[in-house]
N, C-alpha and C positions, 0 to 999 in steps of 0.2 A: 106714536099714533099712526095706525095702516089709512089710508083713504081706498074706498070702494067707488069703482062706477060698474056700468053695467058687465062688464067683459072685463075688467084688469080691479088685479088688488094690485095696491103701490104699498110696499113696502118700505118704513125707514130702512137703509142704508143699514150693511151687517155683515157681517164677516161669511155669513151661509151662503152666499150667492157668488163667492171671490172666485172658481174656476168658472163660473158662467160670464164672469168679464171677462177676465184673461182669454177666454176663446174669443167673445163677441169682438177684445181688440186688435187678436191676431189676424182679423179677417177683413181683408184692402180693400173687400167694395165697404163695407162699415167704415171704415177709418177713413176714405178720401176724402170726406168733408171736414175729417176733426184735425186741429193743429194740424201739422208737416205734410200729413193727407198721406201717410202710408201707416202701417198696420205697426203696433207697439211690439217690442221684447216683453216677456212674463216678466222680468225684471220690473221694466219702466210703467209693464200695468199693474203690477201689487205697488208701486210707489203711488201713484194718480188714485189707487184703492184705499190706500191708506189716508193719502190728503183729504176724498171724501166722506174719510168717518172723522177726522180731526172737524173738520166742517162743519159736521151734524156733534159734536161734541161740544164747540165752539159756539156756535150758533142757532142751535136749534131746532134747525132746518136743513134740505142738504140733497143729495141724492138719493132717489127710490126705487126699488127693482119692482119691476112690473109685470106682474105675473098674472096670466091667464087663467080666469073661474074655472073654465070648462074643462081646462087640462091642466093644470097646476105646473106648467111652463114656464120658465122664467125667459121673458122675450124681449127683455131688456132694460133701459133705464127711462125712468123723466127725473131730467135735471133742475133744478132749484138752486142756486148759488151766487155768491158773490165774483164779480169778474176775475176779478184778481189782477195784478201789474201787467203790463207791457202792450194794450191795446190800445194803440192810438188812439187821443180823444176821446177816451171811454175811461171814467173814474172807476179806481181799482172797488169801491166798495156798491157799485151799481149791481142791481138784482135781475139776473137773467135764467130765461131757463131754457130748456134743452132738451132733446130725446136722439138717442142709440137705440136702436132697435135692431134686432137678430134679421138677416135677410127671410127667414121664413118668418115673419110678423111685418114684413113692408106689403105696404096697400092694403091694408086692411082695418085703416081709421083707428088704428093703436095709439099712432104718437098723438094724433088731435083729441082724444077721448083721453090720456090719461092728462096730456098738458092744460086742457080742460080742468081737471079736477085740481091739479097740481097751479095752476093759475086762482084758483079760488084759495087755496092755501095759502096762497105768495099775502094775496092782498085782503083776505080775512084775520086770519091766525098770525101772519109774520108782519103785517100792516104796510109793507110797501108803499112807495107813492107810484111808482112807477117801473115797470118790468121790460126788460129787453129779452130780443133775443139775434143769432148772430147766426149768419152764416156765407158761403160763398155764390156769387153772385149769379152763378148755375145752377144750383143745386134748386130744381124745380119743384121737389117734394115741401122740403122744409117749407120754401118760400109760400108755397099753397099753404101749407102747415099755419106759419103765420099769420095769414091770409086768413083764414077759419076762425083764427082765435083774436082775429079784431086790430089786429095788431099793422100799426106802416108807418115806410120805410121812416127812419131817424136818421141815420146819419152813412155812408159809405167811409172804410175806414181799410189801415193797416194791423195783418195778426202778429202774434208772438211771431210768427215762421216766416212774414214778408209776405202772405198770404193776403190777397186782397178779399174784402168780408163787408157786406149789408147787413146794416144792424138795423132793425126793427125795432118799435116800443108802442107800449099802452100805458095809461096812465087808470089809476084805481077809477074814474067817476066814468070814462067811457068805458071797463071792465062792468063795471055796474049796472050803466045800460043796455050794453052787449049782453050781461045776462038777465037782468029780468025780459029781457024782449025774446030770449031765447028759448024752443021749446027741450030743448039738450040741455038742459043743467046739469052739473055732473051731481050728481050723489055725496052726500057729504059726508063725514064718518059718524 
């Protein structure tokens, strides 16, 4: 199932879109916030590629490529997924989500508009109680990101990499009044 808002089609997670990761990870200002905070081998991003179709196979849910109406650009991802092992204090099966965005799609309300849509999916269609999200304790974009979509601070933790990371969450009944109060609803499919 594609979700639509105004400016991005989210796309399920596909095999069509695999040389637009593999660039979006070889590229360090993209990568310094994710895991080890430098830019992947092609190798390690068809493997992380692959994990997120096993995910949307598994699950039902999962990662989506976010492609631009106007230009039929692929500008990146919003994330939806289970954490997975190794983050302190953070149960491996907690639902968090996430956006990679191509540096020509930064500042331009991509990640808050698709995470938007992609937040109503978590906690309508996947039923979540509650959604995280995660990142490093500078990273001033995400944390506005956050910030937008209702979401504060939960817990300060350690990553996979020793990486110190702010994890954020919302829970479904404040998602709920955060949107019906809101005149931005994203568009449902």
């Amino acid at each position: 199932m594609t979700l639509q808002t105004t400016r991005l089609v989210l796309e399920p997670w596909s095999e069509h879109h695999l040389e637009e990761f593999v660039r979006l990870t070889a590229d360090e200002r993209v990568m310094q916030g994710i895991g080890r905070g430098g830019p992947w081998s092609r190798v390690e991003a068809e493997h992380r590629f692959a994990e997120a179709l096993r995910h949307w196979e598994l699950k039902g849910f999962g990662w989506r490529s976010a492609v631009e109406h106007a230009t039929g650009m692929w500008v990146g991802l919003i994330a939806l997924n289970h954490v997975g092992p190794g983050i302190e204090g953070i149960a491996s099966d907690e639902v968090e989500i996430g956006w990679w965005l191509d540096v020509g799609a930064w500042r331009r309300g991509f990640a808050t508009e698709g995470a938007g849509a992609v937040g109503v999916e978590a906690f309508d269609r996947v039923g979540v109680g509650r959604m995280i999200a995660r990142t490093r304790p500078g990273n001033a974009a995400s944390l506005n990101i956050m910030s937008k979509l209702g979401m504060t601070p939960w817990v300060d933790t350690t990553g996979r990499h020793g990486e110190q990371l702010r994890v954020f969450a919302i829970d479904r009944e404040t998602w709920r009044q955060r949107e019906l109060s809101s005149p931005d609803r994203p568009i449902h499919p």
